[in-house]
Biopython code that builds the backbone (N, CA, C, O; Angstrom):
import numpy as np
from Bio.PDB.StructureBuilder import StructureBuilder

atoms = [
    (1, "UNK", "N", (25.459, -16.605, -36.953)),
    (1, "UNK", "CA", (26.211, -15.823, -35.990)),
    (1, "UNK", "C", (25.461, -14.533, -35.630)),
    (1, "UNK", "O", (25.367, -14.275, -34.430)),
    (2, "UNK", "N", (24.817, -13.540, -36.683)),
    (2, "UNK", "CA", (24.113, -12.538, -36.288)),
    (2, "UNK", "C", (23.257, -12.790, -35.999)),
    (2, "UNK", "O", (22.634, -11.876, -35.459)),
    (3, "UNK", "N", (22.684, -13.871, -36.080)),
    (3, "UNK", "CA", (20.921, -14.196, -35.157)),
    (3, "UNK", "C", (21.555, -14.600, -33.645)),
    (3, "UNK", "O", (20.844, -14.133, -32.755)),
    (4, "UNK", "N", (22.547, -15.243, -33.211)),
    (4, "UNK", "CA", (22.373, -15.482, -32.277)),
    (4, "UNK", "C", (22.917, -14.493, -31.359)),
    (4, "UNK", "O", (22.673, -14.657, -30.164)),
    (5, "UNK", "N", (23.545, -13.591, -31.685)),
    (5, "UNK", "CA", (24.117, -12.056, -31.190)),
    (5, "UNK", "C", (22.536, -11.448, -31.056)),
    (5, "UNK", "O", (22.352, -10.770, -30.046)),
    (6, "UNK", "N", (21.337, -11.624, -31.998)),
    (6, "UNK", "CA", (20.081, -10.680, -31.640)),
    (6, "UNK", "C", (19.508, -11.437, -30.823)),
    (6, "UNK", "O", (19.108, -10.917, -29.781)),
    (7, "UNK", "N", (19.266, -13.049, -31.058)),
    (7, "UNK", "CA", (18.844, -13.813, -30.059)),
    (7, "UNK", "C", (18.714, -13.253, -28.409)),
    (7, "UNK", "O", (17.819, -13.020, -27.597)),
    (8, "UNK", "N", (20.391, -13.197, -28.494)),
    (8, "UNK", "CA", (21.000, -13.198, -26.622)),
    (8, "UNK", "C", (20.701, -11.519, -26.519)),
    (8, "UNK", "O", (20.813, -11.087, -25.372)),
    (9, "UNK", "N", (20.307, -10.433, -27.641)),
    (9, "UNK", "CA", (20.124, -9.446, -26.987)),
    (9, "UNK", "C", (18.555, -8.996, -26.529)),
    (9, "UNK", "O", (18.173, -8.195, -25.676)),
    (10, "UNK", "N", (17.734, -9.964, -27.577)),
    (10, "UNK", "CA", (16.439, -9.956, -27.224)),
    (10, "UNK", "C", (15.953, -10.431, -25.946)),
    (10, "UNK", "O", (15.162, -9.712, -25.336)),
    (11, "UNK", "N", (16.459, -11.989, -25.256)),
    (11, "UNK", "CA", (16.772, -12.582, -24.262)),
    (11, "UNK", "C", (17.053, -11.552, -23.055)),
    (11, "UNK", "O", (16.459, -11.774, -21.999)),
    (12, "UNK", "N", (17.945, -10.401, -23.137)),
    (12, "UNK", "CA", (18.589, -9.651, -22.004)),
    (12, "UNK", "C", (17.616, -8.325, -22.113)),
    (12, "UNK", "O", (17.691, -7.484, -21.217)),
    (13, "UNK", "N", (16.704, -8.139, -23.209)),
    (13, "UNK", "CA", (15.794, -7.021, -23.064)),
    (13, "UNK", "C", (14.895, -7.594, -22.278)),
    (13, "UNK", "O", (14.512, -6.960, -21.295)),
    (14, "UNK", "N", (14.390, -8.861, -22.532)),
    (14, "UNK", "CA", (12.996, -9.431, -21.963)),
    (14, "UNK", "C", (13.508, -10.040, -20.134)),
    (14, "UNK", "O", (12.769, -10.679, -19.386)),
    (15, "UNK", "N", (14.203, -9.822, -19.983)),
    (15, "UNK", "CA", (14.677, -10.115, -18.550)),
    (15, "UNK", "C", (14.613, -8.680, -18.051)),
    (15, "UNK", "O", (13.836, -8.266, -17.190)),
    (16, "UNK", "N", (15.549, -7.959, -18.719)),
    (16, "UNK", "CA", (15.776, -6.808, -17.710)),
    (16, "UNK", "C", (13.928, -6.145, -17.819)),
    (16, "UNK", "O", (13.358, -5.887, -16.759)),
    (17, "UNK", "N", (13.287, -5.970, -18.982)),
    (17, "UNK", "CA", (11.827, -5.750, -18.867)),
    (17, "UNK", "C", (11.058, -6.417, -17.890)),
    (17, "UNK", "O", (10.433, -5.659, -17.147)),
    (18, "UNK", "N", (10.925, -7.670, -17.678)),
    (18, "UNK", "CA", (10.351, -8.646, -16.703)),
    (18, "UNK", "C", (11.028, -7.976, -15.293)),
    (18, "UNK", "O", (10.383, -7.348, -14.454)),
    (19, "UNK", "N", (12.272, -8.219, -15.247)),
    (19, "UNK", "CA", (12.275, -7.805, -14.022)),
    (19, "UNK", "C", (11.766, -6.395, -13.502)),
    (19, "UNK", "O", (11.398, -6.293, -12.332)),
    (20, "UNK", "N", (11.738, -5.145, -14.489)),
    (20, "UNK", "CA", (11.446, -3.957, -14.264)),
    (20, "UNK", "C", (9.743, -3.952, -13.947)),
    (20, "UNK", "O", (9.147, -3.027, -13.394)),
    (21, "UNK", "N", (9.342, -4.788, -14.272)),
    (21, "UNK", "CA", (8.030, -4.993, -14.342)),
    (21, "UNK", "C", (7.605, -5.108, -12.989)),
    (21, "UNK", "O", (6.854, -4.338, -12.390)),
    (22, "UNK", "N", (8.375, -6.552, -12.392)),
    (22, "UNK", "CA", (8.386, -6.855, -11.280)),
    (22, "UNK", "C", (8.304, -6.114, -10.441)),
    (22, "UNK", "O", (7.326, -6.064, -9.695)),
    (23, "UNK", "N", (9.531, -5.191, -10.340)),
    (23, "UNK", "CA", (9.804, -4.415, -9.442)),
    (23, "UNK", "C", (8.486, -3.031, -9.007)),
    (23, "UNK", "O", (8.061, -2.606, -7.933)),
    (24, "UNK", "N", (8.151, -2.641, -10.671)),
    (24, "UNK", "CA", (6.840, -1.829, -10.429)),
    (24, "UNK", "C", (5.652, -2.614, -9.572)),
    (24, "UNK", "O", (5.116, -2.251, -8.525)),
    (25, "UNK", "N", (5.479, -3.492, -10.150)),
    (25, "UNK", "CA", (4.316, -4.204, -9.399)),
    (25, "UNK", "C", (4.682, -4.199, -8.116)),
    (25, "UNK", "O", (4.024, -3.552, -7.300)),
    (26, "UNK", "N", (5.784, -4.920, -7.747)),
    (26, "UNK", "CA", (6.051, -5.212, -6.432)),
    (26, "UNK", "C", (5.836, -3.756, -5.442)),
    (26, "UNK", "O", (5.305, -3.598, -4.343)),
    (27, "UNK", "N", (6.521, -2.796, -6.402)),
    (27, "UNK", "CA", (6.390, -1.036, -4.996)),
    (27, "UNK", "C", (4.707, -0.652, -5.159)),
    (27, "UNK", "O", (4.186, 0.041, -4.286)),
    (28, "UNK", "N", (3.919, -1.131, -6.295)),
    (28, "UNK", "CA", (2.199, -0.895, -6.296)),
    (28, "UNK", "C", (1.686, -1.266, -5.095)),
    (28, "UNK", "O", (1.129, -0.498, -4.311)),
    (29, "UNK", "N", (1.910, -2.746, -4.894)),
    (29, "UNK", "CA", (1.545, -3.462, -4.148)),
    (29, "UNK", "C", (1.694, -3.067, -3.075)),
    (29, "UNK", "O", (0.676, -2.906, -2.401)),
    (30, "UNK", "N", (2.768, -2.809, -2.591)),
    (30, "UNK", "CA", (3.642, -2.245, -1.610)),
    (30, "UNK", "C", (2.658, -1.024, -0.822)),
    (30, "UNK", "O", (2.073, -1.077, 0.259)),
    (31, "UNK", "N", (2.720, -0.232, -1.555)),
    (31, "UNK", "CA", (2.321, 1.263, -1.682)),
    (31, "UNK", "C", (0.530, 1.119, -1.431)),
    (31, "UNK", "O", (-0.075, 1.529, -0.441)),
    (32, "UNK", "N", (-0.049, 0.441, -2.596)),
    (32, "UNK", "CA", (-1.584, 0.917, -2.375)),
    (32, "UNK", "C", (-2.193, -0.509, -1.230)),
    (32, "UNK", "O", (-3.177, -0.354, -0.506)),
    (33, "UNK", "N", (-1.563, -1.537, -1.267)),
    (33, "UNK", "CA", (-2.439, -2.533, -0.173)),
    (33, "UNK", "C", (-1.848, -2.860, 1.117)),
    (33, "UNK", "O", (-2.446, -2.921, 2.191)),
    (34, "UNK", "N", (-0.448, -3.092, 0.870)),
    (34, "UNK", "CA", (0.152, -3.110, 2.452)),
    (34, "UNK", "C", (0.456, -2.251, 3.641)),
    (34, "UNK", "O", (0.280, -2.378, 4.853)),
    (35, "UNK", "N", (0.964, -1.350, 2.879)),
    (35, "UNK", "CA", (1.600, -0.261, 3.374)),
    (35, "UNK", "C", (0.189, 0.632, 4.069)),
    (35, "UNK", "O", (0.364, 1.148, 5.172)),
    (36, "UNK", "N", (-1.224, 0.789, 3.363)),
    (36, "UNK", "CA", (-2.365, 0.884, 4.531)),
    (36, "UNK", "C", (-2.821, 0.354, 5.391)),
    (36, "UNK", "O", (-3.139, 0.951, 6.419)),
    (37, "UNK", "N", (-3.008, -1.105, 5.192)),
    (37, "UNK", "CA", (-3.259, -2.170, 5.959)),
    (37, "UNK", "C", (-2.063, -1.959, 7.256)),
    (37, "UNK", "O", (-2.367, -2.426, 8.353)),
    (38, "UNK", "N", (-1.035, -1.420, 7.138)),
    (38, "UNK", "CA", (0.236, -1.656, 8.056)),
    (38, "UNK", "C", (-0.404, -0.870, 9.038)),
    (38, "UNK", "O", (-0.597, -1.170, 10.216)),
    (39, "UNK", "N", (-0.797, 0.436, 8.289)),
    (39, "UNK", "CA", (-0.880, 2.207, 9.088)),
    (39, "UNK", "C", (-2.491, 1.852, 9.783)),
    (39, "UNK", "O", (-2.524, 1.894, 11.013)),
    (40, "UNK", "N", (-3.782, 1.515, 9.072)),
    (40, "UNK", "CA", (-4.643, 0.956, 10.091)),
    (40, "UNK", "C", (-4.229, -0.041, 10.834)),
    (40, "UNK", "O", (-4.594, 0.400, 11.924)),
    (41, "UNK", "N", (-3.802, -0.928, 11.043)),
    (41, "UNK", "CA", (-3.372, -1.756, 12.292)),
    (41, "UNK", "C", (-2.892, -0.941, 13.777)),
    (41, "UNK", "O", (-3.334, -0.992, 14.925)),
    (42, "UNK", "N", (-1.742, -0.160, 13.118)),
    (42, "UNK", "CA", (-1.196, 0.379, 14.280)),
    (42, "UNK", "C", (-1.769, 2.080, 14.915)),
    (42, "UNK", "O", (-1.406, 2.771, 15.866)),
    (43, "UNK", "N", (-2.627, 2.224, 14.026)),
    (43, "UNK", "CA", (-3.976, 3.500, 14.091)),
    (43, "UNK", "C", (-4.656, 3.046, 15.155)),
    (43, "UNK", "O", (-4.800, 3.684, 16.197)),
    (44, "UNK", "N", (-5.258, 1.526, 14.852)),
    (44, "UNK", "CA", (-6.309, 1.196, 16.109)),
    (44, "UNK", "C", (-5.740, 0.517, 16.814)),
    (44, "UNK", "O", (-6.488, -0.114, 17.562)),
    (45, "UNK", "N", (-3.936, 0.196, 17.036)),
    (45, "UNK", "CA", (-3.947, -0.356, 18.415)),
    (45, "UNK", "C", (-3.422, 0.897, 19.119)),
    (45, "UNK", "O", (-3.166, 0.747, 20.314)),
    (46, "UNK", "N", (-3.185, 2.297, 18.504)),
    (46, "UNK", "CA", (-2.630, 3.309, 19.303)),
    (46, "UNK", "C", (-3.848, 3.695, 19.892)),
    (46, "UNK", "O", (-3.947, 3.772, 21.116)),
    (47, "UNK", "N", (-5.249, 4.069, 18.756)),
    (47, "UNK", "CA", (-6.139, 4.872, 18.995)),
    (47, "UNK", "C", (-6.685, 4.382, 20.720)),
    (47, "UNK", "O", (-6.791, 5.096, 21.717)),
    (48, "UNK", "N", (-6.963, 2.842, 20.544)),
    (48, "UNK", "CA", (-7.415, 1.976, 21.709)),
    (48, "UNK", "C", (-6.754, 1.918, 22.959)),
    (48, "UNK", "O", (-7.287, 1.469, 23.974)),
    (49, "UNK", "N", (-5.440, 2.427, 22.895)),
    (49, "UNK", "CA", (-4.947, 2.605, 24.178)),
    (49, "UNK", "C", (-4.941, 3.674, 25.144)),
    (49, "UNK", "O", (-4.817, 3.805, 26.362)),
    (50, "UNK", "N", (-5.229, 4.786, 23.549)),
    (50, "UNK", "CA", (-5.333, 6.236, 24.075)),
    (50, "UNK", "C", (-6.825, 6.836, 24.652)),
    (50, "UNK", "O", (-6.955, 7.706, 25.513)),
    (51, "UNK", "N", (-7.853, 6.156, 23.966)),
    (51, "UNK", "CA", (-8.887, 6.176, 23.977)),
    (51, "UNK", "C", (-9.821, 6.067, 25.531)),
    (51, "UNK", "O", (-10.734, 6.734, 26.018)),
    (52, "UNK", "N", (-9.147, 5.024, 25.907)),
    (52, "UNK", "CA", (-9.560, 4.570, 27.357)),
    (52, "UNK", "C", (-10.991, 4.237, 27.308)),
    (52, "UNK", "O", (-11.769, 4.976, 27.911)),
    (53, "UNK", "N", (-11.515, 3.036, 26.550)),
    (53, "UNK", "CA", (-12.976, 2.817, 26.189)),
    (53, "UNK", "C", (-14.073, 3.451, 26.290)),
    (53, "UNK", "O", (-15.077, 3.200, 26.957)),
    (54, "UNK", "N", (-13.681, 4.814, 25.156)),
    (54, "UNK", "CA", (-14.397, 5.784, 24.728)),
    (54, "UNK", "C", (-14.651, 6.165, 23.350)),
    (54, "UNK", "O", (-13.890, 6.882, 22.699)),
    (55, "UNK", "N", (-15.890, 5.601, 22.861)),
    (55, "UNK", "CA", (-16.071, 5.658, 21.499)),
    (55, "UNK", "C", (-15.499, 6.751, 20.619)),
    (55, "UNK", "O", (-14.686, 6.773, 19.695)),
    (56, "UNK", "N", (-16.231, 7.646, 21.254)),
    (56, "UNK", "CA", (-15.740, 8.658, 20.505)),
    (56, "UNK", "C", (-14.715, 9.431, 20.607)),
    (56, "UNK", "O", (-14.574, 10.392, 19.849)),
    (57, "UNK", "N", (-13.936, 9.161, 21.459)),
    (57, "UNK", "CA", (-12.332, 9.653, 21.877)),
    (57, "UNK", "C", (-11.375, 9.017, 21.009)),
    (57, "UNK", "O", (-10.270, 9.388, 20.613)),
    (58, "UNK", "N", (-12.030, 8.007, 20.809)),
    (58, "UNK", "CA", (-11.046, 6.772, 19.726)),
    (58, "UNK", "C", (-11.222, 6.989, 18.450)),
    (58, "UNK", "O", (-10.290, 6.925, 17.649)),
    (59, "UNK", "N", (-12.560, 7.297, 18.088)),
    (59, "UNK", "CA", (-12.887, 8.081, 16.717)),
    (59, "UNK", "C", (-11.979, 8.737, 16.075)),
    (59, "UNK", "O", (-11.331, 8.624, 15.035)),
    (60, "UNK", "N", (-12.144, 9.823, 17.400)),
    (60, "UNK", "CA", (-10.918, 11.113, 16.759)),
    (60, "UNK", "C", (-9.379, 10.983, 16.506)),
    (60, "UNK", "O", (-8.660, 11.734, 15.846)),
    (61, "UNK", "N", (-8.995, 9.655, 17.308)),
    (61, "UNK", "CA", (-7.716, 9.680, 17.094)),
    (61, "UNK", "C", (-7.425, 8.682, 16.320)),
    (61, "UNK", "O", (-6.267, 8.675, 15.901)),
    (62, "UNK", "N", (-8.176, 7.749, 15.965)),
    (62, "UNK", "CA", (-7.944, 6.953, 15.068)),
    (62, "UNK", "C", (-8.095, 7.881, 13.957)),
    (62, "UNK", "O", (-7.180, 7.617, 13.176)),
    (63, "UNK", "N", (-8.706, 8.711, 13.560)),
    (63, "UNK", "CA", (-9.071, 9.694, 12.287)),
    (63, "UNK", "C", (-7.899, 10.443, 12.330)),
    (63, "UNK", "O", (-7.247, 10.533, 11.290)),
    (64, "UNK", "N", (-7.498, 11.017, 13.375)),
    (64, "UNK", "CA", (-5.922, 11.998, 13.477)),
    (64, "UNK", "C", (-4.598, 10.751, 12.752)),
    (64, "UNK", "O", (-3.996, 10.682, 11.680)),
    (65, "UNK", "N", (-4.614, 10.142, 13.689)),
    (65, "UNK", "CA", (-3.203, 8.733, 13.057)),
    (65, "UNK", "C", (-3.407, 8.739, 11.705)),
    (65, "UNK", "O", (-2.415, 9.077, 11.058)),
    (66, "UNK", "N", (-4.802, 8.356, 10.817)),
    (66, "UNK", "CA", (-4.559, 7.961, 10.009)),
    (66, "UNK", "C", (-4.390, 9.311, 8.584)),
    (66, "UNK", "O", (-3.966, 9.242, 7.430)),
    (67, "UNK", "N", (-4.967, 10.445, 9.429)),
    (67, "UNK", "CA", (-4.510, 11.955, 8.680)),
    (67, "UNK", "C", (-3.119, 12.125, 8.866)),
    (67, "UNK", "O", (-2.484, 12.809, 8.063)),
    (68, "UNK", "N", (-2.423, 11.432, 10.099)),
    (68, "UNK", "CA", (-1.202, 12.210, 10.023)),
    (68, "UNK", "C", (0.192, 11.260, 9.532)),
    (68, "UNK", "O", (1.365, 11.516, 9.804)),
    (69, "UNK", "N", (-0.327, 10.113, 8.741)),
    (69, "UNK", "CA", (0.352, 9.124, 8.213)),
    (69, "UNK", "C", (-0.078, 9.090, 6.599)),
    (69, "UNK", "O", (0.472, 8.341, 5.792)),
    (70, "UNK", "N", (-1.134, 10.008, 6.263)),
    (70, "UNK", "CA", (-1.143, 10.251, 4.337)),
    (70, "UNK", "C", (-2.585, 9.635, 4.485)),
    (70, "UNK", "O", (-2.908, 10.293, 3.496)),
    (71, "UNK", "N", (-3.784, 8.955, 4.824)),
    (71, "UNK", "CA", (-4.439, 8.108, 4.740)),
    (71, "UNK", "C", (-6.091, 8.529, 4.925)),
    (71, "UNK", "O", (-6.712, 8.518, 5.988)),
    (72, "UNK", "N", (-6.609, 8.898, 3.594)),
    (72, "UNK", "CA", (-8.372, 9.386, 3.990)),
    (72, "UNK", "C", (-9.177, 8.463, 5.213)),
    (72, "UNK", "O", (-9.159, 7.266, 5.501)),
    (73, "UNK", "N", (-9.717, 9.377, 5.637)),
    (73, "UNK", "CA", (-10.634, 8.293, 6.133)),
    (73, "UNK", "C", (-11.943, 8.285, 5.529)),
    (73, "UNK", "O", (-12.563, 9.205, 4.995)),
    (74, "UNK", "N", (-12.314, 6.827, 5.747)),
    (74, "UNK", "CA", (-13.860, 6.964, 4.550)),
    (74, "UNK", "C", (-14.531, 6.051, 5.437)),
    (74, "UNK", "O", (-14.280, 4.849, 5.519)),
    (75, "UNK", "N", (-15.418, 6.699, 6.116)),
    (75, "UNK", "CA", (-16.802, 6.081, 7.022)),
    (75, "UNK", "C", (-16.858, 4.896, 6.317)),
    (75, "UNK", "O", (-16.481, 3.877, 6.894)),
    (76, "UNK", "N", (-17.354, 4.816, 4.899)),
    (76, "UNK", "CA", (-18.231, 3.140, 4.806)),
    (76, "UNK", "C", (-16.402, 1.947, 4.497)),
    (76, "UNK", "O", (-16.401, 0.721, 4.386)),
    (77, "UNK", "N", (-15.731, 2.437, 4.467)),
    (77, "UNK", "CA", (-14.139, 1.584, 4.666)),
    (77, "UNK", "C", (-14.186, 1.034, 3.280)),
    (77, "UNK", "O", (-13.992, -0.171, 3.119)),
    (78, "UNK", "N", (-14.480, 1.989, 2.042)),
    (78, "UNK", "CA", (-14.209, 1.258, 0.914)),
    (78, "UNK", "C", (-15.865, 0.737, 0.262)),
    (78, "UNK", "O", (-15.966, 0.137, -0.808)),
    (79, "UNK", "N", (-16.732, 1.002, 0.894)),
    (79, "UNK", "CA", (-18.073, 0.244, 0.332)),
    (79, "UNK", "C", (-18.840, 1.912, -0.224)),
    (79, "UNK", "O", (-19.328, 2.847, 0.411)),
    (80, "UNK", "N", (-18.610, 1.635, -1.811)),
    (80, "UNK", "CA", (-19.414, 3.319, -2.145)),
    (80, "UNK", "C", (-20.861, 2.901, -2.081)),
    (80, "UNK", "O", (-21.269, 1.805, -2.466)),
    (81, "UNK", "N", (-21.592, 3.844, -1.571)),
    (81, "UNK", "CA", (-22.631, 4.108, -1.709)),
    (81, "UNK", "C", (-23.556, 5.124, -2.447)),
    (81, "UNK", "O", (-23.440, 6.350, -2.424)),
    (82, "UNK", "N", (-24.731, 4.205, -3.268)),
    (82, "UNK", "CA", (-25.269, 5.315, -4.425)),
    (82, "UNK", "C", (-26.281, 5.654, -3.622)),
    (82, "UNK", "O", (-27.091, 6.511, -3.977)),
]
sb = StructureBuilder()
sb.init_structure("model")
sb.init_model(0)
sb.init_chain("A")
sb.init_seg("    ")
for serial, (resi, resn, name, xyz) in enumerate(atoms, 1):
    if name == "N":
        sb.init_residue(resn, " ", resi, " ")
    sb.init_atom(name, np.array(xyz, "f"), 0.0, 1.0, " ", f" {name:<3s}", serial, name[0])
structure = sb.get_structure()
């Protein structure tokens, strides 16, 4: 009888843990890969409209969108260079 009272409480730790788990992972995910990917998408279809096929007009505002949404910009897009 007392094992299976620790049983079902061990059972309801490892769920509610798993799921808490989940949930972290899931807002990581969220947060560091989608949620940029979302903000460049709509960076360069604003920058490109505003731009009026001008390199460097588009530069700047693609660099502004993505300053004024939380988001560095990094020339090589993630590739460090030694």
């Amino acid at each position: 009888m007392m094992q299976n009272k620790f049983s079902d409480i061990l059972k309801f730790t490892f769920v509610i843990l798993t799921a808490f788990a989940l949930f972290i992972t899931g807002v990581l995910f969220f947060w560091f890969e989608y949620r940029p990917g979302a903000i460049r998408k709509t960076c360069t279809k604003f920058a490109e409209t505003e731009s009026e096929k001008d390199v460097f007009v588009y530069e700047i505002i693609y660099r502004h969108c993505l300053r004024k949404h939380g988001i560095e910009y990094c020339a090589s897009d993630g590739i460090k260079e030694e």
